[in-house]
C-alpha positions, -999 to +999 in steps of 0.1 A: +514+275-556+519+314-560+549+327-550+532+349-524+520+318-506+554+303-505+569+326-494+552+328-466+538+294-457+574+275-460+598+298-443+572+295-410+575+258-417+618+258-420+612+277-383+604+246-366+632+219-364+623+185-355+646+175-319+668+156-317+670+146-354+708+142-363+710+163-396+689+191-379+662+191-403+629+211-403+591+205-403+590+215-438+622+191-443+604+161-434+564+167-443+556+147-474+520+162-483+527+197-490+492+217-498+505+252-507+485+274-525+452+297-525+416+282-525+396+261-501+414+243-473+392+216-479+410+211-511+440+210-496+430+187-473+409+160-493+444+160-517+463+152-486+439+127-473+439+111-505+478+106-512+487+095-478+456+075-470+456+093-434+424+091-417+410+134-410+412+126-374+449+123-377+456+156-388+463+188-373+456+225-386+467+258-377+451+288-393+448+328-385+413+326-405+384+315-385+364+305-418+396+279-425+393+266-391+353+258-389+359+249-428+384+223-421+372+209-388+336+196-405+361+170-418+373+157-385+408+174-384+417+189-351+417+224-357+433+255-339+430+294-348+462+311-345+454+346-352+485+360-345+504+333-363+516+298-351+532+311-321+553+283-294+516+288-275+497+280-303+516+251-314+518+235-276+476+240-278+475+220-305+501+194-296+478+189-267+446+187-285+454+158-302+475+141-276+437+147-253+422+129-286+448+102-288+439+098-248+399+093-254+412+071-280+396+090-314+433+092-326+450+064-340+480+059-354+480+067-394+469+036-415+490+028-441+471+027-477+464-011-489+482-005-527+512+008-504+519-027-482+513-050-518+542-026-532+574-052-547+552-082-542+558-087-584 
């Protein structure tokens, strides 16, 4: 990741606290794929699909670049432009998005990868 990057991607992410969690943590505390850096969002979001074994229908997007968002939703993953930044309005649109998915039942919950659930069987 280049420092530029960072700088901006995580402090938007350390703005978003998850409620009602007891140590107060952040979005950024608790994500475990973190794809930070310049290049093709489909990069970022094949590497992320690949560690965690979550399906592209269960992922969400925000993006101010419209080339990132029609790039990005070819995979599957719910996508929403934010061209002004990931505003409260932006984030509720896409909160609802794939809560409207989840209702027509394309969303499930993430599957968990195979090697993952045979892990301290010996």
């Amino acid at each position: 990741p280049t420092a530029t990057h960072l700088c901006r991607a995580i402090p938007c992410l350390q703005q978003f606290p998850v409620l009602g969690h007891p140590r107060g943590l952040s979005l950024f505390d608790v994500s475990s794929h973190n794809e930070i850096y310049p290049g093709s969002k489909l990069a970022h979001f094949k590497a992320i699909h690949k560690r965690s074994g979550i399906d592209y229908e269960d992922m969400l997007f925000f993006d101010n670049e419209r080339w990132n968002i029609t790039e990005v939703s070819r995979l599957g993953v719910k996508s929403v432009y934010s061209p002004r930044g990931l505003t409260s309005a932006v984030w509720q649109e896409g909160l609802d998005m794939f809560e409207e998915a989840a209702g027509d039942g394309k969303t499930q919950k993430p599957k968990q990868k195979k090697a993952a659930s045979r892990a301290g069987r010996g």
